[in-house]
C-alpha positions in Angstrom: 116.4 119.5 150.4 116.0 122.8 149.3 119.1 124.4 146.9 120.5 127.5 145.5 119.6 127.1 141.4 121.8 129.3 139.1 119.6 132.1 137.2 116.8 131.7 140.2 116.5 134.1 143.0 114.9 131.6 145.4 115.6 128.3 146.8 113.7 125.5 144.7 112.7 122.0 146.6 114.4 118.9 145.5 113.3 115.7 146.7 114.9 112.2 146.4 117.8 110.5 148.2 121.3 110.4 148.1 123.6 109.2 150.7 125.6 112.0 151.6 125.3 115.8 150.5 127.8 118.5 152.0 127.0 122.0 152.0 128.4 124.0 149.1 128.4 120.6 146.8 127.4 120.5 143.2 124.6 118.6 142.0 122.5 117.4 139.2 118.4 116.8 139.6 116.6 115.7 136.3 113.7 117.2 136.0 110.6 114.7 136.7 107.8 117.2 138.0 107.4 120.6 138.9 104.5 121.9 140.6 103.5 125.3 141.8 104.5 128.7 140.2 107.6 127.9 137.3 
């Protein structure tokens, strides 16, 4: 899934699973990894 993330100008990937996400919906990730450019 790939989400808006406030103070970020792209769209970061977040990957798990969750039964049911609706556009425009608030969520919380912990952060477990990151890889790439931070």
């Amino acid at each position: 899934m790939r989400v808006k993330v406030k103070g970020r100008r792209e769209l970061i990937t977040v990957i798990g699973s969750e039964a049911s996400v609706t556009a425009g919906e608030y969520i919380e990730v912990p952060v477990v990894s990151v890889s790439g450019k931070v």
